[in-house]
DRENDO-1510 file (C-alpha; in Angstrom, 1 decimal, always signed):
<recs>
REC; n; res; u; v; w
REC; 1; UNK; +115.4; +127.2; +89.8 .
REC; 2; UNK; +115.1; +125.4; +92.9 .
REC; 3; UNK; +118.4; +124.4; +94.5 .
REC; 4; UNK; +117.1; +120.2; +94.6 .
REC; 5; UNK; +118.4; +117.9; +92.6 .
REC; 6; UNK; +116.0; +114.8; +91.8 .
REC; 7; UNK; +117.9; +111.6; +91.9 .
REC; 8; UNK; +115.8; +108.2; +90.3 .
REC; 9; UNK; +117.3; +104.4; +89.8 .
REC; 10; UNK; +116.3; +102.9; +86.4 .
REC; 11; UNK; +116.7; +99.3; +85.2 .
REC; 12; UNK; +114.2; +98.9; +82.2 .
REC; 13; UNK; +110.5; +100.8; +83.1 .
REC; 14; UNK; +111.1; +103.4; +80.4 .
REC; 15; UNK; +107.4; +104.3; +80.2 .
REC; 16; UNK; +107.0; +104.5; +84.1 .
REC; 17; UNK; +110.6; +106.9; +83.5 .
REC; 18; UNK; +109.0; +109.1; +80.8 .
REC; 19; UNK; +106.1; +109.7; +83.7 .
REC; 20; UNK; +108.1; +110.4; +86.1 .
REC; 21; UNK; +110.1; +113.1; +84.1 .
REC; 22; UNK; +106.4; +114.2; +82.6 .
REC; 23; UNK; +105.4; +114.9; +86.1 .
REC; 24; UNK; +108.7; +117.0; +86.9 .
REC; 25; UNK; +108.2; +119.0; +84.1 .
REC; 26; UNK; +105.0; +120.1; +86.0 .
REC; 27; UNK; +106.6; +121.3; +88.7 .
REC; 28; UNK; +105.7; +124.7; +90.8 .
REC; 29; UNK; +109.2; +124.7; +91.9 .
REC; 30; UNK; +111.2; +123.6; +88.8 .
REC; 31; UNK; +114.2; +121.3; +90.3 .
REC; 32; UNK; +118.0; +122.1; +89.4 .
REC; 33; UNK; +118.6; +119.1; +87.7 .
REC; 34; UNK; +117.3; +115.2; +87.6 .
REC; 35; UNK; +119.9; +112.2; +87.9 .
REC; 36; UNK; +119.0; +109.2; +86.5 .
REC; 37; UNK; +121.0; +105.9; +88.4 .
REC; 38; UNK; +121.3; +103.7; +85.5 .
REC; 39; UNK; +121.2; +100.0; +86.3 .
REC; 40; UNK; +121.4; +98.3; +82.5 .
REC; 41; UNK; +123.8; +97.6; +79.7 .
REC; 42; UNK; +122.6; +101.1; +77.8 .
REC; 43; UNK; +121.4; +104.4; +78.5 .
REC; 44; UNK; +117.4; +105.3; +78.0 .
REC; 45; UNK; +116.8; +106.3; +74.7 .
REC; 46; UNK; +114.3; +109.0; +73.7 .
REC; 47; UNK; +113.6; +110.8; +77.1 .
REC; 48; UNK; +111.6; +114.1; +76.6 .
REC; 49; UNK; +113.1; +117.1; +76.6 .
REC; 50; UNK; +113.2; +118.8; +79.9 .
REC; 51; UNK; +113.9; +122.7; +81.4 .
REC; 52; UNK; +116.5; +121.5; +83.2 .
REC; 53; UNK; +119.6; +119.3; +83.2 .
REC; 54; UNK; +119.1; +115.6; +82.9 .
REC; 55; UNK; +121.8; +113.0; +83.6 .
REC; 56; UNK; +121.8; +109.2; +83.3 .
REC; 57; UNK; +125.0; +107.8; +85.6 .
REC; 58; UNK; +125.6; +104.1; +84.6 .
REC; 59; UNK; +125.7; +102.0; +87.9 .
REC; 60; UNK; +127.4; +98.4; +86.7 .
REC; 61; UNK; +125.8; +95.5; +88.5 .
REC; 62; UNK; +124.0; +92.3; +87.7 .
REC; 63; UNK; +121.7; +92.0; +90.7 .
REC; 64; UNK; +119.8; +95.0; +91.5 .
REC; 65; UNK; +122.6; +97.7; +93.1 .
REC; 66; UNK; +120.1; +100.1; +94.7 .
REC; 67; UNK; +122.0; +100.8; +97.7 .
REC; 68; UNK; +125.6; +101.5; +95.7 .
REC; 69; UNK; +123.4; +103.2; +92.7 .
REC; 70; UNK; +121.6; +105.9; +95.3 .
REC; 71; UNK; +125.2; +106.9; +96.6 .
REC; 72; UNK; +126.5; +107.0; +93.0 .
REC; 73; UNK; +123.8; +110.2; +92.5 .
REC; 74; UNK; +123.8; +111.2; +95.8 .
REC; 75; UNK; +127.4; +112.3; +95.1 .
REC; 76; UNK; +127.1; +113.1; +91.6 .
REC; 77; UNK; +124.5; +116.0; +92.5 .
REC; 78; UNK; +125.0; +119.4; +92.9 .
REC; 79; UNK; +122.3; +120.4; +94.5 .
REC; 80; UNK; +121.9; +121.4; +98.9 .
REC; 81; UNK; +118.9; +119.4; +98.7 .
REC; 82; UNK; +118.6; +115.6; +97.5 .
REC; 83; UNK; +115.4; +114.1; +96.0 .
REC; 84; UNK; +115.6; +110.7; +96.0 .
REC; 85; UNK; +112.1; +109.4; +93.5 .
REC; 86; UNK; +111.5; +105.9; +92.8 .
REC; 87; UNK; +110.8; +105.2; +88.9 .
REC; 88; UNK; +107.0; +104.0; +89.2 .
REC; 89; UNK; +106.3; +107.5; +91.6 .
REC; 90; UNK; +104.8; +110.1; +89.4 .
REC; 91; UNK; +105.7; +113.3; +91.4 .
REC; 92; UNK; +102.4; +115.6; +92.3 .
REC; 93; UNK; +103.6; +119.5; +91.0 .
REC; 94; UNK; +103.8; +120.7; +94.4 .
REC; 95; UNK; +106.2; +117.6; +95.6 .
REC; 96; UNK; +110.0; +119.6; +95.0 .
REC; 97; UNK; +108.2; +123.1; +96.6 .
REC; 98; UNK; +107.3; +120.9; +99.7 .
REC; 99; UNK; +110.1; +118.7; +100.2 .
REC; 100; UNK; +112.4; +121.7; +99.9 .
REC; 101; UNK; +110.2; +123.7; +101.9 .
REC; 102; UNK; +110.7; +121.0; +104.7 .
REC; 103; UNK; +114.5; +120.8; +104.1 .
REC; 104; UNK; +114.5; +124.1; +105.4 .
REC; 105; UNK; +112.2; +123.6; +108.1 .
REC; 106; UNK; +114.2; +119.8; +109.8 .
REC; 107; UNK; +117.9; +118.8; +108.7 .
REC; 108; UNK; +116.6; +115.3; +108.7 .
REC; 109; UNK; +115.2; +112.6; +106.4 .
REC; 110; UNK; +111.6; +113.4; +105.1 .
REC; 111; UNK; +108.7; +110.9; +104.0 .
REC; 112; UNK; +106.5; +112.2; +101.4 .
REC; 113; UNK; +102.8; +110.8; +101.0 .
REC; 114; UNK; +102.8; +108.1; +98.5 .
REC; 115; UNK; +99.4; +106.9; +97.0 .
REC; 116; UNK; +98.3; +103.9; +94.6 .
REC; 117; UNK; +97.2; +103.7; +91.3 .
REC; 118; UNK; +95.8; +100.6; +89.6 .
REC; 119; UNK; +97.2; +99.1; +86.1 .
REC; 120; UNK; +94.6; +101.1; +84.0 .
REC; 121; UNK; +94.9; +104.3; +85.5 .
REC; 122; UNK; +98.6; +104.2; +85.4 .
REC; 123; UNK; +98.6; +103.7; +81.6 .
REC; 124; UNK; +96.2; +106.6; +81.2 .
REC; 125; UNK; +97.3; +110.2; +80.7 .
REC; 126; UNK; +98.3; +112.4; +83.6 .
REC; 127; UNK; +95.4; +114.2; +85.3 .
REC; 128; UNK; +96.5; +114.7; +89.5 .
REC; 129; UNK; +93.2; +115.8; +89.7 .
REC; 130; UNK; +91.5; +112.4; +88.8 .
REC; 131; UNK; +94.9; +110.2; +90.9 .
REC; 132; UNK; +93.8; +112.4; +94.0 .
REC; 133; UNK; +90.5; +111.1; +93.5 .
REC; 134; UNK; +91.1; +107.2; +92.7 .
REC; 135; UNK; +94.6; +106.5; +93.7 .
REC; 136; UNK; +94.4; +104.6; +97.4 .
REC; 137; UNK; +96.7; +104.6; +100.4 .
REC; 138; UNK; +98.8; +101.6; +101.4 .
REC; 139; UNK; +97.6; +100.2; +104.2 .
REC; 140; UNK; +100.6; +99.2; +106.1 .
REC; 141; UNK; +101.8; +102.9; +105.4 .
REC; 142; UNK; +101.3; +105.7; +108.1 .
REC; 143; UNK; +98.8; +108.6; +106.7 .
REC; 144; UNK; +100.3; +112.1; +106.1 .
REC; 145; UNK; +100.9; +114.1; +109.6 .
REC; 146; UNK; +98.0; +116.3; +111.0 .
REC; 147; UNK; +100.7; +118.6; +111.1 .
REC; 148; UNK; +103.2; +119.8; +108.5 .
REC; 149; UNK; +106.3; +117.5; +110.0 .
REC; 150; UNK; +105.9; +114.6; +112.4 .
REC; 151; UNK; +109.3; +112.9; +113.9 .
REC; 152; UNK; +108.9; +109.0; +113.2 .
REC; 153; UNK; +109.9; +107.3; +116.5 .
REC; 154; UNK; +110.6; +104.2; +114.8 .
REC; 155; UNK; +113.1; +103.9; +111.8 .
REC; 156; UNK; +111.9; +101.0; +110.3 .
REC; 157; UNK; +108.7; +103.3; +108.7 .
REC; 158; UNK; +111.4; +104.4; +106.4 .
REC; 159; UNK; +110.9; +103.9; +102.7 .
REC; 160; UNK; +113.1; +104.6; +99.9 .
REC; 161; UNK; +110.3; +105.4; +97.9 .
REC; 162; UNK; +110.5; +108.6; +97.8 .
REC; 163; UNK; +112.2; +110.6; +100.8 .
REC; 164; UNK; +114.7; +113.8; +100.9 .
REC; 165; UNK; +117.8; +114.8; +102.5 .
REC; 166; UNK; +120.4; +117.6; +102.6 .
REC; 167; UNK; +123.1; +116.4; +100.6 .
REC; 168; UNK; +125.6; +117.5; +102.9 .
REC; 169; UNK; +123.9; +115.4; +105.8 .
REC; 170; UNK; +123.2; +112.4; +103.0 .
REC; 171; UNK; +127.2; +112.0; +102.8 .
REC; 172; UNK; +127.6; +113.0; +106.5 .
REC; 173; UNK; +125.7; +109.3; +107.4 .
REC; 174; UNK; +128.0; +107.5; +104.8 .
REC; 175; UNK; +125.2; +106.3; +102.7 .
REC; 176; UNK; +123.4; +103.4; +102.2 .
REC; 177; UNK; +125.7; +100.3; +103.0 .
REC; 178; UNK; +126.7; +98.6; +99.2 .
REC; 179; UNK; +126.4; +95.7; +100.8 .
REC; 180; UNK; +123.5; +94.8; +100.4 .
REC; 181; UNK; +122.5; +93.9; +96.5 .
REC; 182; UNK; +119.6; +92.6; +94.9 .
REC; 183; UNK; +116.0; +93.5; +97.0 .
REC; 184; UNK; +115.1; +94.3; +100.5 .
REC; 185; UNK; +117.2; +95.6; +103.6 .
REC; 186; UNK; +118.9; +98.4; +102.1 .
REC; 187; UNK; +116.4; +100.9; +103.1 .
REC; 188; UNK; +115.8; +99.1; +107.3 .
REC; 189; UNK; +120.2; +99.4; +107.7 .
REC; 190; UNK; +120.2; +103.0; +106.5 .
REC; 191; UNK; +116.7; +103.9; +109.1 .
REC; 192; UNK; +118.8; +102.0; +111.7 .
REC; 193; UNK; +121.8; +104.2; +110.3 .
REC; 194; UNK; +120.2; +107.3; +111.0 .
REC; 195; UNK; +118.7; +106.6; +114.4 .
REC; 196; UNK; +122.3; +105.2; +115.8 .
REC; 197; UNK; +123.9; +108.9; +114.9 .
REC; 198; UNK; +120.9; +111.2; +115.7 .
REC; 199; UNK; +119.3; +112.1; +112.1 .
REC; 200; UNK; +115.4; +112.4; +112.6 .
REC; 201; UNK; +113.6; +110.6; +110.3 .
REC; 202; UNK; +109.9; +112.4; +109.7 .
REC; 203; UNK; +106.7; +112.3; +107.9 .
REC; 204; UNK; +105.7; +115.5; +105.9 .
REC; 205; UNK; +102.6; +116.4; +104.9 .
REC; 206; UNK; +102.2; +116.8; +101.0 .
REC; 207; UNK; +105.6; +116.2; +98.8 .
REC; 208; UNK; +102.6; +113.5; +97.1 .
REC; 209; UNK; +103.6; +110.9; +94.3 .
REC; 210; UNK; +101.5; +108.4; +92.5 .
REC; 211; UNK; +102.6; +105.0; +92.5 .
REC; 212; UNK; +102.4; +103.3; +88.9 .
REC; 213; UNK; +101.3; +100.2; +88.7 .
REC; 214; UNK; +104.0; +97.2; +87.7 .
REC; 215; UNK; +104.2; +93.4; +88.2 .
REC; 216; UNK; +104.7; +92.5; +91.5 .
REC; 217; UNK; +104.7; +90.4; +94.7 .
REC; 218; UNK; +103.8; +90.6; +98.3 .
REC; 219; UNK; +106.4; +89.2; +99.9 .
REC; 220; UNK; +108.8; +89.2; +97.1 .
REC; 221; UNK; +109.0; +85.3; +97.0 .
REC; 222; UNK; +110.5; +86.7; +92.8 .
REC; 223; UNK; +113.6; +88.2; +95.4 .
REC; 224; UNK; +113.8; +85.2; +97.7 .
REC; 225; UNK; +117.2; +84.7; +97.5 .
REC; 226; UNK; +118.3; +88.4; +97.7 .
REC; 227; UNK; +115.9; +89.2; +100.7 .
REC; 228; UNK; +117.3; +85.8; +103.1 .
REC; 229; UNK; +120.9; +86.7; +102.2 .
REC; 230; UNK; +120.4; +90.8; +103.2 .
REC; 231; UNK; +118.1; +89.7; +105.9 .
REC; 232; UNK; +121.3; +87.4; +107.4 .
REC; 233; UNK; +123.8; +90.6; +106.9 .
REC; 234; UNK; +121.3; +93.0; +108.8 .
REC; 235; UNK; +121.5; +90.2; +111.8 .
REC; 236; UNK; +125.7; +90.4; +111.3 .
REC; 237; UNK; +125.5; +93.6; +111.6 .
REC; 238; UNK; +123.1; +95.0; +114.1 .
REC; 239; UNK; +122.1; +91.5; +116.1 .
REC; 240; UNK; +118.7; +90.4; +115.1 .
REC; 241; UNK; +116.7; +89.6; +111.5 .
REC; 242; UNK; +114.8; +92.2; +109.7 .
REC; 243; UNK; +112.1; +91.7; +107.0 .
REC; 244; UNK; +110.4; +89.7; +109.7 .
REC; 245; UNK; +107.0; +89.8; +108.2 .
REC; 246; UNK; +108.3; +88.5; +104.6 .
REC; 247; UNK; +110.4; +85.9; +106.3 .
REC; 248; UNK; +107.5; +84.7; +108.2 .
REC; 249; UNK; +105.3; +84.6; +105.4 .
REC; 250; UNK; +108.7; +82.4; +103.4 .
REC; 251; UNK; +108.3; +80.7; +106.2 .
REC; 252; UNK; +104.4; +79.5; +106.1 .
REC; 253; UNK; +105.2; +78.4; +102.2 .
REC; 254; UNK; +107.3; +75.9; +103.5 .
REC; 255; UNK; +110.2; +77.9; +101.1 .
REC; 256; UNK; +112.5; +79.0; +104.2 .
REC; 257; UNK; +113.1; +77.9; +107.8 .
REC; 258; UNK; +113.2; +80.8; +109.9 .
REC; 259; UNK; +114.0; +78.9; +113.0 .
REC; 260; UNK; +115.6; +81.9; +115.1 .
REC; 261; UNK; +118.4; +79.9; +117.2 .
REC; 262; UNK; +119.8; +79.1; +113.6 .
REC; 263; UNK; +120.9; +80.4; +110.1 .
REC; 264; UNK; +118.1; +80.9; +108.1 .
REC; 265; UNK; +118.1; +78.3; +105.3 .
REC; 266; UNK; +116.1; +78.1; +101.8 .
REC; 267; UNK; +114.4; +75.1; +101.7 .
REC; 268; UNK; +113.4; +75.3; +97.9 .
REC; 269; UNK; +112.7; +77.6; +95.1 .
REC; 270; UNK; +109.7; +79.5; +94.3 .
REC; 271; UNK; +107.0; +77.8; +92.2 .
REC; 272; UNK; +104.5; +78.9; +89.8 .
REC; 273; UNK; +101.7; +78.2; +92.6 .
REC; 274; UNK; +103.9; +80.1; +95.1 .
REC; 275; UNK; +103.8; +82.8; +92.7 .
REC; 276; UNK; +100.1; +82.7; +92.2 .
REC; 277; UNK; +99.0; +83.1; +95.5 .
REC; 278; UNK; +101.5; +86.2; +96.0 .
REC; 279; UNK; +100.9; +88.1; +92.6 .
REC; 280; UNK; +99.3; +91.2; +92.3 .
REC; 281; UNK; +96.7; +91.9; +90.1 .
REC; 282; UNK; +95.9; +94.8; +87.6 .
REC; 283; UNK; +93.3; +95.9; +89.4 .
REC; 284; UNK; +94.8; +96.3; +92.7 .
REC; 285; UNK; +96.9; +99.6; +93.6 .
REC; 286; UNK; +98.7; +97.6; +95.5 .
REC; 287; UNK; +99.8; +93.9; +97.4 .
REC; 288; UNK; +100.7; +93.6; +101.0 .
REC; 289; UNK; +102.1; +90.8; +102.8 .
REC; 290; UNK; +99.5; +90.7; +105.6 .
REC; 291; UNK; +96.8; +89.3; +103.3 .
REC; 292; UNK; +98.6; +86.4; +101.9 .
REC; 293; UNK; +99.8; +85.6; +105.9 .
REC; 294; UNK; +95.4; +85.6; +106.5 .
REC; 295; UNK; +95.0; +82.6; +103.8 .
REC; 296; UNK; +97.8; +80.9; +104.7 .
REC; 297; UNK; +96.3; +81.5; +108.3 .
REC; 298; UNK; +92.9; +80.1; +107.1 .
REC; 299; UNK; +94.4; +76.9; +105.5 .
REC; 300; UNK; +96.3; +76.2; +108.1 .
REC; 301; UNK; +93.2; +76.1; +110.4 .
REC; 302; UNK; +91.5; +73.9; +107.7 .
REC; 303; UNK; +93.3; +71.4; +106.8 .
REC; 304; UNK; +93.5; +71.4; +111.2 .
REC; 305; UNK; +89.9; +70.7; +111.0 .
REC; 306; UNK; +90.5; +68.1; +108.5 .
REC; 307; UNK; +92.7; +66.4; +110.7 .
REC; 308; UNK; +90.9; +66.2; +113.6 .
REC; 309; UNK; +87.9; +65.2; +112.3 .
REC; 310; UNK; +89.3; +62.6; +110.5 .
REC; 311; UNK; +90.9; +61.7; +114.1 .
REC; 312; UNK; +87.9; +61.9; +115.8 .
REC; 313; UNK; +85.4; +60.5; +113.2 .
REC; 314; UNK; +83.4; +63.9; +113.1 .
REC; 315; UNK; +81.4; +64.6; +109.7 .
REC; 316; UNK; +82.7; +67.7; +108.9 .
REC; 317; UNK; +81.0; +69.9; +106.2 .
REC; 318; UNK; +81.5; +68.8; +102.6 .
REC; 319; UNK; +82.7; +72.4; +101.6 .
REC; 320; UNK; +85.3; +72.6; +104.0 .
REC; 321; UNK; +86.7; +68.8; +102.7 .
REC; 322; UNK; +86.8; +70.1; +99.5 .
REC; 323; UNK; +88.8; +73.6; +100.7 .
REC; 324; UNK; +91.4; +71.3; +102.2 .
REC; 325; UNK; +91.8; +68.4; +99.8 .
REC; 326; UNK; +92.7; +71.3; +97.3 .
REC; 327; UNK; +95.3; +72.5; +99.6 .
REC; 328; UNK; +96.3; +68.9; +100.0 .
REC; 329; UNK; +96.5; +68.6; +96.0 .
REC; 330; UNK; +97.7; +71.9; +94.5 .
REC; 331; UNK; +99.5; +73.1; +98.1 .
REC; 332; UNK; +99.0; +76.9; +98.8 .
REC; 333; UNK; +97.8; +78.3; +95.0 .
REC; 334; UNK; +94.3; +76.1; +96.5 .
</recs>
C-alpha cells in the first residue's frame, strides 16, 4: 500500500462517487485509504467494496462547506501524503503513483492534469483508453509541464480540483480559511496562502483525472450570492477583489455593480434567461466564462449600432435590427 490517503467532498453525486471510487480501485499504486467529506443529512449508501479503508466524515453545513470540509479530512487522514479529488474527477490508474512520486520529488502543492468529458461519455463505462482519446482540455487551464514539475509563478492557477500535499505541510499552512462558505474563493485565499509563507505551488505532469459531466454554469450566476459575499471577504482580507472575471461577467448582466471605489452590491436575482445564456450543455466537456463575456460583448456592440443609427437616420441591415430588438425584448437569453 501506498502511504496517500485520498480525501473527496460529497453532497449528493452518488453515481459520479461510485466512479470515482471505481477508478481508485484501478490504481497501480493502491492508496492507504479514501475519506469521503460528507456534506448531507445521511451517509452514501451502497458504495462498492474497496481494497482499502473507506471513510465518510459527516461535515454539518447548509451552504456548501468546502473549505471547513477539506480540513475536516485533511486532519482525519493518516496518511504522509494528502490526495485531495473532486467527486466528478475519475482518477487515471497511474494518478496516486504520480502524485506520490512528486511528493517525494517538491514539498509543495501539486496540480495534476485534469481533462473533460461530455454528458454521454460520462455515463458510459470506464475505458481511459477511449477518455484519453475524446476527453478535451479546458481552455483557460495551463497544459501539463514539458517537464515532470513546473513551479507556477502565479497562485491564482490553483484549483482544488484535484491537487496534493504532505499532510504535515497541509496543517503547517493552517488550512483553507472556513470562512468562506458556499462557492468560489476558497481555493484563490488558500494559493494566496501558500505564496505569503513560501509553499511552491507546481504543475505535474501526469496524476490525470477525467472530469464527469454535471449541470453547470459559467460564471456561476446559480452561486451568485455565495461568490459576491467571498469575493468581499478576499478584499477584507488581502486588499483587492478576486473572481474578477465572474464578477465582471455579473456585472455585464446587469445582476451586480462592480463599481471598484465601492462595496459590491447585487442588484437582482438570477433569472431563467440569465440562466440560459450561462448553462452548459450535454454536449460540451465543459463552460467557461470567457464565451458568455464574447456575446455579451457582441450585443453590446449591437444594440450600439442600433442606437446610432437610429440617431443618425442610417438604414442599418434588417438582420442586425432584428438581433437587437430581441435583446431589447427577451434581454440577454436573445
Amino acid at each position: 500500500m501506498g502511504d496517500v490517503s485520498v480525501l473527496t467532498l460529497a453532497r449528493g453525486r452518488g453515481g459520479h462517487l461510485r466512479k470515482v471510487m471505481q477508478g481508485l480501485a484501478m490504481q497501480t499504486v493502491p492508496p492507504a485509504e479514501m475519506i469521503i467529506a460528507v456534506m448531507q443529512p445521511q451517509p452514501f449508501a451502497d458504495l462498492p467494496p474497496m481494497p482499502f479503508p473507506v471513510r465518510q466524515i459527516p461535515v454539518p453545513g447548509e451552504m456548501l462547506p468546502l473549505a471547513g470540509a477539506r480540513n475536516r479530512v485533511a486532519r482525519e487522514a493518516t496518511g504522509r501524503n494528502l490526495v485531495f479529488l473532486d467527486i466528478d474527477c475519475i482518477p487515471d490508474p497511474t494518478l496516486v503513483a504520480d502524485y506520490r512520486d512528486g511528493l517525494a520529488a517538491l514539498d509543495g502543492l501539486l496540480m495534476g492534469e485534469v481533462l473533460y468529458l461530455d454528458d454521454a461519455t460520462s455515463r458510459g463505462p470506464l475505458d481511459f483508453e477511449h477518455f484519453a482519446t475524446v476527453a478535451e482540455k479546458h481552455s483557460d487551464r495551463q497544459g501539463p509541464p514539458g517537464q515532470r514539475l513546473r513551479i507556477c509563478e502565479d497562485y491564482r492557477c490553483f484549483w482544488s480540483l484535484t491537487f496534493a500535499i504532505r499532510r504535515d505541510t497541509f496543517l503547517a499552512t493552517g488550512g483553507f480559511d472556513e470562512r468562506y462558505v458556499g462557492y468560489g474563493g476558497e481555493d484563490t485565499d488558500f494559493g494566496k496562502t501558500l505564496d505569503q509563507i513560501g509553499v511552491p505551488i507546481a504543475w505535474l505532469r501526469g496524476a490525470r483525472s477525467y472530469h464527469q459531466h454535471h449541470p453547470h454554469h459559467m460564471p456561476p450566476v446559480h452561486h451568485l450570492e455565495s461568490v459576491v459575499r467571498n469575493a468581499e471577504l478576499f478584499e477584507e482580507k488581502w486588499g483587492y477583489r478576486t473572481m474578477g472575471h465572474w464578477l465582471d461577467a455579473f456585472a455585464r448582466m446587469g445582476l451586480i455593480d462592480n463599481a471598484p471605489d465601492r462595496k459590491l452590491r447585487i442588484l437582482r436575482p438570477a433569472t431563467e434567461q440569465d440562466l440560459s445564456l450561462t448553462r452548459q450543455h450535454g454536449h460540451q466537456p465543459y463552460s467557461n466564462t470567457a464565451s458568455v463575456i464574447r456575446k455579451l460583448q457582441e450585443r453590446a456592440t449591437q444594440a450600439g449600432a442600433i442606437q446610432a443609427g437610429a440617431a443618425g437616420g442610417v438604414a442599418l441591415p434588417a438582420a442586425l435590427v432584428v438581433a437587437a430588438g430581441q435583446v431589447a425584448e427577451t434581454g440577454l437569453d436573445a
